[in-house]
Each structure stands twice: as structure tokens, then as C-alpha cells.
N, C-alpha and C positions, 0 to 999 in steps of 0.2 A: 797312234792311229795307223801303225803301218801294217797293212793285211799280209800275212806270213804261213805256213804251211801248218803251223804252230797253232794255230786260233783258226777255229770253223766261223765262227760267228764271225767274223770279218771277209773271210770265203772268197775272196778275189782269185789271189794265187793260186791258194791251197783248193776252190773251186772250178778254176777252170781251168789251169796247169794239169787238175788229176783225169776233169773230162778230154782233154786233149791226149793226153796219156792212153788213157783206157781206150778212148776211140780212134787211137793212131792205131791199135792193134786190129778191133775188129768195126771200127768207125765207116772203113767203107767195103764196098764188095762188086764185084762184078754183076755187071746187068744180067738177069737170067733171061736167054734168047725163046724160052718161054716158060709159064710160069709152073713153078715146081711144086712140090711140097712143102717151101718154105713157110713161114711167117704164121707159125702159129701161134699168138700171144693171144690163148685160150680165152674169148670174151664172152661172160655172162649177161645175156640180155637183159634188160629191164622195161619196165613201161613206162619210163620218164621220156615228158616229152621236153625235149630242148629248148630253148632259146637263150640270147642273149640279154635279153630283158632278166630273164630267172638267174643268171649271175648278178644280175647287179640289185636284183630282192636280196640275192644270199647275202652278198657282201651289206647293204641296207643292214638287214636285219640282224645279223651279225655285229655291228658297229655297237647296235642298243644293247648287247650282251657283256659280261666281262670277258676279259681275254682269257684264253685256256692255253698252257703250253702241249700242242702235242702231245699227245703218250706215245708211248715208245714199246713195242715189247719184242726187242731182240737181245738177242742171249747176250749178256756181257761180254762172251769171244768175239763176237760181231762187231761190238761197240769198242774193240781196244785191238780192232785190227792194225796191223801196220801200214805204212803206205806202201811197202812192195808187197805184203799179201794182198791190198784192197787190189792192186793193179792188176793181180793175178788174177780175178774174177774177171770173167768178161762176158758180153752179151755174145750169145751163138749167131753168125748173120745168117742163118738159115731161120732162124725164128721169128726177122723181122718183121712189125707189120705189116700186111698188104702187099708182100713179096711175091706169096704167089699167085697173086692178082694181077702181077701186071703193071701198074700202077706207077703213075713217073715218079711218087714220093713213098718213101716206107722211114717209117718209127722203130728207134729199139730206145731201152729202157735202162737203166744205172741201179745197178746193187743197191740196195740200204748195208749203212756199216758205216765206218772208220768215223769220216767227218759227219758223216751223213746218216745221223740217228733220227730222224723224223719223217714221219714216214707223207710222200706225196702219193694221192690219189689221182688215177687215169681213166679217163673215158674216151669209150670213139664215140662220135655223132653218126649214124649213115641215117641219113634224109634228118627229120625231126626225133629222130628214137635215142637214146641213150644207152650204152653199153658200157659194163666197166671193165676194167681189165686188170684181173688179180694175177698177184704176183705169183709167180711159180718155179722151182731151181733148174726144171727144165729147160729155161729161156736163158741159163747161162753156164757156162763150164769152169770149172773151180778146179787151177791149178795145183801144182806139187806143194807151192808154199801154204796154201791155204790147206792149214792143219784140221781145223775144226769142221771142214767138210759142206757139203751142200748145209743150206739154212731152210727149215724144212717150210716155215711159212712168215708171212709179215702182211704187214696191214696197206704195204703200199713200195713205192719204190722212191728212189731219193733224187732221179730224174730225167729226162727223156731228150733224144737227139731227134734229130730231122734228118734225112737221108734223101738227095735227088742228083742229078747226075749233069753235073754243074761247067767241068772239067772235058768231062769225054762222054761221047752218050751211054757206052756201054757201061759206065764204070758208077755205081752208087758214091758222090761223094757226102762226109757232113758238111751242110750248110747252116746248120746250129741248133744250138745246144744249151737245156737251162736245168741248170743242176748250182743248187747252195743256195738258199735267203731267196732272195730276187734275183740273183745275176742271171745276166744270158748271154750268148756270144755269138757273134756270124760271121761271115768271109762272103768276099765277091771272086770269080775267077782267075786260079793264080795266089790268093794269097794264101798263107798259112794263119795260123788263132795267133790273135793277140790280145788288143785291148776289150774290156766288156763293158757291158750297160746294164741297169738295174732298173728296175718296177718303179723302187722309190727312194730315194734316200730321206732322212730324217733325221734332222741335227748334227751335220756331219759338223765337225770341226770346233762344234761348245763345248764347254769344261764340265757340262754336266753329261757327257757325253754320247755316241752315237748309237744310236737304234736300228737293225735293219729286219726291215717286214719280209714275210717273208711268201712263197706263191704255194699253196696248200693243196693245192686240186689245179688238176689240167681237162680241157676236154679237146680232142681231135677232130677237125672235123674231116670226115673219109672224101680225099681230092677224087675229080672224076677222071677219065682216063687220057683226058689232055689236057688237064688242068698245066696250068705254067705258075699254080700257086698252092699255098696251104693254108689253113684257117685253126687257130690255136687259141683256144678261151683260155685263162687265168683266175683264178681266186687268190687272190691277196691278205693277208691278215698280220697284224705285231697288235702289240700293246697298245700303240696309239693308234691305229689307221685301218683301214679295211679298204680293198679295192677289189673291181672286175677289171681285168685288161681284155682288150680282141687285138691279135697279132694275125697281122696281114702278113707273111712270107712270098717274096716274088725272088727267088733265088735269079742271079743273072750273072753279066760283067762284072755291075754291081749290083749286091743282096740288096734289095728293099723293104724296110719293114713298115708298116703301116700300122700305128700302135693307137687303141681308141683305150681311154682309161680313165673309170669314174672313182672318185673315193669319197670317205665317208667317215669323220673321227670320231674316237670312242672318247677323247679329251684331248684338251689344246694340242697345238703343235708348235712348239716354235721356231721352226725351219724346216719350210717343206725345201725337198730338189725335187723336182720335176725331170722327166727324160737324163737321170744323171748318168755320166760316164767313167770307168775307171779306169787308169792306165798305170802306166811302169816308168818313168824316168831315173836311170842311173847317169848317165855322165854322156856329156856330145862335145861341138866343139862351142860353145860358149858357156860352157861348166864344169870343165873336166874332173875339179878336181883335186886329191891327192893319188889315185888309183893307176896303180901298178900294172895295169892290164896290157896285151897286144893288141888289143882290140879300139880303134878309135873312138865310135860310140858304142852307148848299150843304149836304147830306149825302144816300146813297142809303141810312142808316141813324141814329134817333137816342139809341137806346139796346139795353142789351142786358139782355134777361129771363132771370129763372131761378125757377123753380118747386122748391122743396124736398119731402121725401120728408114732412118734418113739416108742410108746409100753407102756411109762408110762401110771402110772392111777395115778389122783390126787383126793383127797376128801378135799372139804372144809367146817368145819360145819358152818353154818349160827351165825347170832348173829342179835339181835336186839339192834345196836350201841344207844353212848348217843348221836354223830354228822354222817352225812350220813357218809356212805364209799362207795369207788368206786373203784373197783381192777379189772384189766385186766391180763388174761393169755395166752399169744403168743401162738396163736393155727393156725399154717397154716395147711390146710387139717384136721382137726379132726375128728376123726374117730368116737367120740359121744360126750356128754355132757347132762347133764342134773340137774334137781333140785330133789331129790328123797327125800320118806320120810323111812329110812331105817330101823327105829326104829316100830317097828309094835306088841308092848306091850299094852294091856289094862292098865298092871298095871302102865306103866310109862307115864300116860295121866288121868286115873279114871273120863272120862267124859262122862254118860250115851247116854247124849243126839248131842255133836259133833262128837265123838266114831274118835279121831284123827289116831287112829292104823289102819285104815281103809280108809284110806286118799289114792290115789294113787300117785306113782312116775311117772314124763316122762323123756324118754330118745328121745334126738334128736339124729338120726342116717343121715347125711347128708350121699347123694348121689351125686357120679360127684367129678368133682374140686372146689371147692370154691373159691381155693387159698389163698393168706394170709392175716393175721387178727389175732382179738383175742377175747376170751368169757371173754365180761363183767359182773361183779358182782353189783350189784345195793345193798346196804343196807338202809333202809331207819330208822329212831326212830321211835319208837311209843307206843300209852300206851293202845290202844284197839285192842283184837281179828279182830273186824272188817276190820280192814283196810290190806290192804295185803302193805304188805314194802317189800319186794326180788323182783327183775328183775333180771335175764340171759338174755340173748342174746349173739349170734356171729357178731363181731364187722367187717367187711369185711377194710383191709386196703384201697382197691382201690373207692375212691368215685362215688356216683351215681349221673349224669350231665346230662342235658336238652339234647334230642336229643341222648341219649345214652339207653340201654335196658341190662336188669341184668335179667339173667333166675337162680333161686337155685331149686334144688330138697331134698325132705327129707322125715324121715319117724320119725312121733312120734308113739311112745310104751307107753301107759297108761294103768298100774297095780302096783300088787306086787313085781315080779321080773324081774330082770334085761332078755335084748332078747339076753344075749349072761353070762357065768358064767365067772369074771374075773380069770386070772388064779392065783392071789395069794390070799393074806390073806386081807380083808377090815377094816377099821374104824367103826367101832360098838359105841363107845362113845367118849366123850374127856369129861376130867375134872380137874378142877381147885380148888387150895386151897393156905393155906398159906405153904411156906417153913422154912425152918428150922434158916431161920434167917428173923429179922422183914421185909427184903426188898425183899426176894426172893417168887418168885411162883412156886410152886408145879405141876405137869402137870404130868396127870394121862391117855393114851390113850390106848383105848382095840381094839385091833385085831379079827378078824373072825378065823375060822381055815384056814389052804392055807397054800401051799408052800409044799418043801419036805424032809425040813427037821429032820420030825421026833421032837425028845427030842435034837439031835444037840443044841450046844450053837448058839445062835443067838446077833446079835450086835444092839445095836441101836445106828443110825448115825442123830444126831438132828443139828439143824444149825440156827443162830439167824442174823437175820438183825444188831443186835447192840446188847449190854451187853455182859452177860456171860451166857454159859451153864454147869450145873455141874450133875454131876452124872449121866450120860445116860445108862439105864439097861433095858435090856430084860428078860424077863423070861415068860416060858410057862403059862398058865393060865390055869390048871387042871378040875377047874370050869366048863370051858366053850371049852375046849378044843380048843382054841384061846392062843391071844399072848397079854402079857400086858408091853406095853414103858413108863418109867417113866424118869423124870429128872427134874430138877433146873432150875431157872432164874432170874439169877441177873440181872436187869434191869442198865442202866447207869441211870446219871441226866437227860435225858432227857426224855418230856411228847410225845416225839412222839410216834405212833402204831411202836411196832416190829413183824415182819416179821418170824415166826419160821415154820419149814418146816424139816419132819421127816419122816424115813420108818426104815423098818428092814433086815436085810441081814445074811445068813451066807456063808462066802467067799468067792466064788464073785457070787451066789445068792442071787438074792434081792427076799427078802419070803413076801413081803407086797407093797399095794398102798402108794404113798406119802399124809404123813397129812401135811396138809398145813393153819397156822392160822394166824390171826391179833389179837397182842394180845396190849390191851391199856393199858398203866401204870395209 
């Protein structure tokens, strides 16, 4: 299951590593101090009148049909392009949407080709009208390597960025971008692209293996000229499932997204993910490892958060296992969750050119009832940056069946910091070593500041699925003006994962989140 540059259909990577690519080149632009000639992505009116309700008839009535795979009619040179020809294509920033309007937001649009043989449909919304927006070779310039030349027509394009000026006012930055299956991706002020989110996941991690739906049709709606947001309808479709998404964009500090999403199965499902997340774990400091590298860590995420409906907070740091893992946490109602990269040191990455400290966090903040369920963890092995191994997602207990329709509401936060400050102390590292006898491990976990109590003694309360725990000691951490828990683990005979799960308290205050790990003999 490890998504690679290798496999579209998996699309993580090789999806948004190549929109990051492509749009490092012509992704952003300077603000035009007024408006040009630019942005003309040639729109043909139509008399369809919009709504939101009429995405979610399509996907409806869609559901009752069988699945159709895309057709495709690009010339085979298109579809066996390389990944430096495909990068050689680019969108011209003079043709972006709405550029020379004025306008705080403008769209450009991604080649069809290489991975990307299926062709997505585009429409702007301005008031209730509908307009669609055919593709054209005009709208991009086709370098030296691209041998086979402009591509004279296609039935759509393979996917579309968001452009608003995030950074600097004059300066068009992307604020995201959804290009491959479902993924999409966003940043808040300051960061660079990392980790992504998906529409939907389905089945991730069964032996009968994973399906991913995919977004068929977009519509725009045309912001007004102070808008401080965008408005992005979705159509959704795979084998099993059919959805409408409404994507709320609030580009900021931190990006907000506001995601309303109904579906509708065409036959069973046996594992929905809801709001699922993908990220990259290669090696940090509590898993290093066999690898040779200069570099301390690699990860564009280092753990993953979940907020309970009762008040806990749990942090689990990531690991990049020797065999997958798969951990579920009873989460009915959850008040958030997410995959964060909380560690935000140059010096504990020293990589010029991925600059991992810089990586954003999402937090899913669900809205409404969910009801019950649980956030699964997906681990996958692997031995290259490339590939993203972390899935999250919220697991809903109740099954989605033919004939049946499932509404979720949520909001993802992509930046820095968290959209709310937990009220105690957090997991800053975990680390591991040998203990003080040949079979025992050592487990070294630092705390943020939080809590209130002061120099008060503090307890650490550690608990192990199996063996033994010995010496559990708290003490302030002067350094850092945080908290550091340390203890023992005597493992039993047995090679199974144990289970260890720890915070800190004084009296009946609990001054810290629960660390919660998988630790493999």
C-alpha cells in the first residue's frame, strides 16, 4: 500500500509531489497592479442554472447507475509522457482565471497526461449561471522536452489550483490544489506542501484491497472582489460510492477549509474513512532506524492527534513499522483529530531543499453528530521519502448501503498551530534507548509547558499492554520549561507489539495529553 510515483492510482506522491513541481514553476505570480489582459481560460456559457442541491441529484442519481470508467481520448504520447516531459508543461500565469479582473482569487488548470489520463470537467458559477471551461493548448506552454508538441484538444483537464495572495499582497500564492483521485492539498502562511487529504477513502488497509473514488467534475464559484474566500463544488464517483463535496476555502495564517459532503452507495462498503489524511513518515527520533542519512529526521508528519468527546487528548508519534500496522481509537463524536507535524526545528531535519520544519499540520474539526466510530491509523513500511505510508481517517461504525445517504460536515485547519490551545502540557518528543538491563527499554518522553502546577511534584502514571514497567519518574525539565517522563520496559517472551500509554498528573490533575505508543520487541 505504499503510494509511489510508480502507481497513479495510489496518487499521493506521485499526485501532489508533481502538482507541487509543476506549480513551483508557474504556481504563483505577481499581483497585477491592474488588471491586464491576462486570464483568459476561454469560457463557454451555458443556461444551466446551479445549485448545490443539483450536485447532490447528480451524485443521487448516479449512485442508481453502474460505474463507468472514464474514457479517455489522448493520444498515447500524452499517456506515456515522462515525469520531466509532463513537468515541462506548464499553465501560462497570464491565462489564469479572473486575473484580469482583479479579483483577490484566480484558478489555473493541470495538463491531462502522464498519470493523469482522465479527464476532469470545469465550470465557473458567476451568480446562478453555469459556464464551462474547455480546455485549450493556449492555456499552457510546452517545453523543449515535450517532443510531441501542443495537444490539440481533450475533454477536460486532470486538475485545478487555487491562487490568492496569502504571503505578500502583491504576490499570487497557491493555497491548493486537487489534482489525482480525490486528493487535495493546502498550506497556511509560511508553510511549504506537504501532507494531503482525500474526499474519501475506502477500504484502506483490507486484503481485499483499497479503492480510491475519484472527484469527476468541479465547479467555481466566481469570489467577489473582497471576498477573503472561495467556493468549490465537487462531484465524486468509484465503483462503490458517489459524492457531492462544497469546499469552503478561507486562505489565512491558517487555511480553513469547510468541507459539506453527502454520499450515496452504488453496493456495500466495508470501510468507510471519512475526512481521511495522508502523510510520509520515514525515520525521526523515536524510529530511526537503519538509515544512513545526515539528516536527523524525514517526516512531512510526526504524529497523529485525536481529541475525545470526554476531554482527553491523545498524541501518537508515527513510526515507519518493519510490517504494516493498524490501530483504531473508539472515537464517537470527536471533537478533532489529526496528523500534525509538531516538531518545527530546522535543526532536527538540516534539509535545504525539503525544509521539513515547514511542513503543515491538519486538524479535522468535525461538525454535527457523527456518532460512533473510530480514527484509524494506517502504518505502512517503507524505504523512500517518496512514498507517503500514514493514512488517518474516521472509521463511522454504522455502514454506508445502497439506497441509503450519509451527510458529514467538517472543517480542516492547515498550518502551524493548532485552531484551538490544548489546555495542558503536549508530547514534544519520544525517545528510546537501551535499559539498564540487556532486555529492558529505556523511554524518554518530553512534555510542552501546561498545567498548573507550578514546581509541585508531578506523577507519572505509564501502563503496558503486557510485561513490566519500572521506574516511572516525572520531573520538571528546567531547559525547556516543560515536563520530562521516563521509565523501564521489561518486555515478556513474547514478539508481539505492546501497547504503552502514559500522561502526567498531580493529584487529581492531570497536567499533560496521553502518549500513547506501539512499541515492537
Amino acid at each position: 500500500m505504499v503510494r509511489s510515483r510508480k502507481r497513479s492510482t495510489w496518487g499521493v506522491r506521485a499526485t501532489c509531489v508533481l502538482g507541487v513541481l509543476v506549480a513551483g514553476v508557474a504556481g504563483a505570480q505577481t499581483k497585477p497592479s491592474s488588471p491586464g489582459k491576462a486570464a483568459k481560460a476561454s469560457t463557454a456559457a451555458s443556461k444551466t442554472v446551479f445549485s448545490a442541491d443539483g450536485v447532490r441529484e447528480k451524485a443521487r442519481a448516479l449512485a442508481t447507475q453502474s460505474y463507468k470508467v472514464p474514457a479517455s481520448n489522448l493520444p498515447a504520447a500524452y499517456e506515456q509522457l515522462s515525469y520531466d516531459e509532463y513537468r515541462d508543461i506548464r499553465f501560462r500565469p497570464d491565462q489564469s482565471l479572473w486575473s484580469r479582473e482583479g479579483l483577490p482569487f484566480q484558478a489555473q488548470f493541470f495538463h491531462p497526461g502522464f498519470y493523469y489520463k482522465e479527464p476532469v470537467a470545469v465550470h465557473v458559477v458567476r451568480g446562478k449561471q453555469v459556464e464551462d471551461v474547455p480546455f485549450s493548448p493556449e492555456l499552457f506552454s510546452y517545453g523543449p522536452l515535450v517532443k510531441t508538441g501542443p495537444l490539440a484538444k481533450a475533454d477536460g483537464f486532470a486538475g485545478l489550483r487555487i491562487n490568492h495572495p496569502i504571503n505578500r499582497p502583491e504576490h499570487f500564492d497557491e493555497v491548493a490544489v486537487f489534482l489525482g483521485a480525490s486528493y487535495f492539498r493546502s498550506l497556511g502562511r509560511g508553510n511549504v506542501y506537504g501532507l494531503s487529504a482525500r474526499g474519501l477513502a475506502i477500504d484502506t488497509a483490507l486484503p481485499s484491497g483499497e479503492e480510491f473514488p475519484a472527484f469527476r467534475e468541479f465547479w467555481l464559484e466566481k469570489p467577489e472582489s473582497k471576498s477573503d474566500r472561495i467556493v468549490v463544488h465537487a462531484l465524486l464517483d468509484s465503483p462503490s460510492v458517489t459524492g457531492a463535496y462544497r469546499f469552503v476555502i478561507i486562505p489565512g495564517k491558517s487555511t480553513v477549509m469547510e468541507v459539506e459532503a453527502t454520499l450515496f452507495a452504488r453496493k456495500p462498503v466495508k470501510q468507510l474513512g471519512i475526512a481521511p489524511l495522508t502523510s510520509m513518515y520515514l525515520f525521526g527520533e523515536n524510529n530511526r532506524g537503519n538509515y544512513d542519512d545526515f539528516r536527523p529526521e524525514v517526516h512531512d508528519s510526526d504524529g497523529l492527534f485525536l481529541s475525545m468527546k470526554n476531554g482527553e487528548q491523545l498524541w501518537r508519534p508515527l513510526q515507519n513499522p518493519a510490517r504494516l500496522n493498524v490501530a483504531s481509537f473508539q472515537a464517537e463524536n470527536p471533537r478533532a483529530f489529526g496528523l500534525l507535524q509538531r516538531d518545527q526545528s530546522f535543526t532536527n531535519y538540516e534539509d535545504l531543499e525539503a525544509r521539513y520544519e515547514l511542513r503543515p499540520s491538519v486538524w479535522v474539526e468535525p461538525i454535527g453528530d457523527w456518532g460512533r466510530g473510530a480514527v484509524q491509523l494506517v502504518e505502512i513500511p517503507t524505504r523512500e521519502e517518496i512514498h507517503d505510508n500514514i493514512v488517518a481517517a474516521w472509521v463511522p461504525e454504522q455502514p454506508l448501503t445502497p439506497g441509503t445517504e450519509r451527510r458529514f460536515a467538517y472543517r480542516l485547519h492547515w498550518g502551524f498551530e493548532p485552531p484551538q490551545r490544548p489546555p495542558g502540557a503536549t508530547v514534544t518528543s519520544t525517545r528510546i534507548a537501551a535499559g539498564s538491563t540487556p532486555k529492558a527499554r529505556r523511554f524518554v518522553i518530553d512534555f510542552s509547558g501546561g498545567g498548573t502546577a507550578g514546581d509541585a511534584p508531578a506523577e507519572a502514571i505509564i501502563t503496558a499492554s503486557r510485561g513490566q514497567v519500572l521506574r516511572p519518574i516525572a520531573q520538571r525539565n528546567h531547559v525547556t520549561g516543560g515536563w520530562r517522563a521516563t521509565f523501564e520496559l521489561i518486555p515478556d517472551d513474547s514478539s508481539a507489539p505492546i501497547e504503552l500509554r502514559g500522561f502526567l498528573k498531580n493529584g487529581s490533575e492531570t497536567l499533560t495529553e496521553t502518549w500513547s505508543y506501539l512499541w515492537t520487541p
